[in-house]
N, C-alpha and C positions, 0 to 999 in steps of 0.2 A: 715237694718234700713235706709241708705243712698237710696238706690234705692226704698224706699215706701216715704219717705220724698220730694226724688226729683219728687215723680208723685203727693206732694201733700196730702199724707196722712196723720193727727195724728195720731201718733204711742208711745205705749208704749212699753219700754224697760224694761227687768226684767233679772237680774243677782244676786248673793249673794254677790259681795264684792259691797259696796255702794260705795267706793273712784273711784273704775274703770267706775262704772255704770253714775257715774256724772258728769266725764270726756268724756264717750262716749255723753251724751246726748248734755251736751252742745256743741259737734263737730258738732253733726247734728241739730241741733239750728242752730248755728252760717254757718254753709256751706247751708243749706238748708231753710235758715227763718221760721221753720216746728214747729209744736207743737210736745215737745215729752216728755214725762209723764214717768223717771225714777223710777222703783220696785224694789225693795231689796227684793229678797225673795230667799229660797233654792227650788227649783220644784222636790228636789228629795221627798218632803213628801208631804201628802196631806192638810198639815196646808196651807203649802206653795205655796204651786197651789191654792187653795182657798183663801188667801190672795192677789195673783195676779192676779185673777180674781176680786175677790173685790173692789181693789183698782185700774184696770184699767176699771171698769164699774164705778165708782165714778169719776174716773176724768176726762174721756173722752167719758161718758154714753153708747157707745154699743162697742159691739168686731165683726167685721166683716171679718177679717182674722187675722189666727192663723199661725205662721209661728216658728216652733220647730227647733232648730238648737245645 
C-alpha cells in the first residue's frame, strides 16, 4: 500500500478486522497525501470478493492492479 501510494496511486485496501484496516489507511493518507479507500470484507468467500470488488469499483471507478498478499 505505502509503495503504490508513494507512486501516486488510489488504492484500496481490503482486510476483515475494520479497527486495523482504518488505522492502516489513515497511515497511508497521512504519510502519503494518497486516496485510499478502506474494505472490510473476508476474501476467504465469494460474498466477500464480490463485495470488494463492488465497493472498490464504487469508490474509486476502475481496478487496474490487483495485488493479493
Amino acid at each position: 500500500a505505502h509503495a503504490l501510494a508513494e507512486e501516486g496511486c488510489r488504492i484500496a485496501i481490503v482486510a476483515r478486522g475494520p479497527e486495523r484496516l482504518a488505522r492502516m489507511a489513515e497511515e497511508v493518507r497521512r504519510r502519503h497525501q494518497a486516496q485510499v479507500l478502506p474494505i472490510s470484507a473476508d476474501l476467504s468467500s465469494l460474498q466477500g470478493v464480490e463485495k470488494a470488488i463492488d465497493e472498490a469499483l464504487a469508490g474509486l471507478g476502475r481496478i487496474d492492479v490487483l495485488v493479493n498478499n
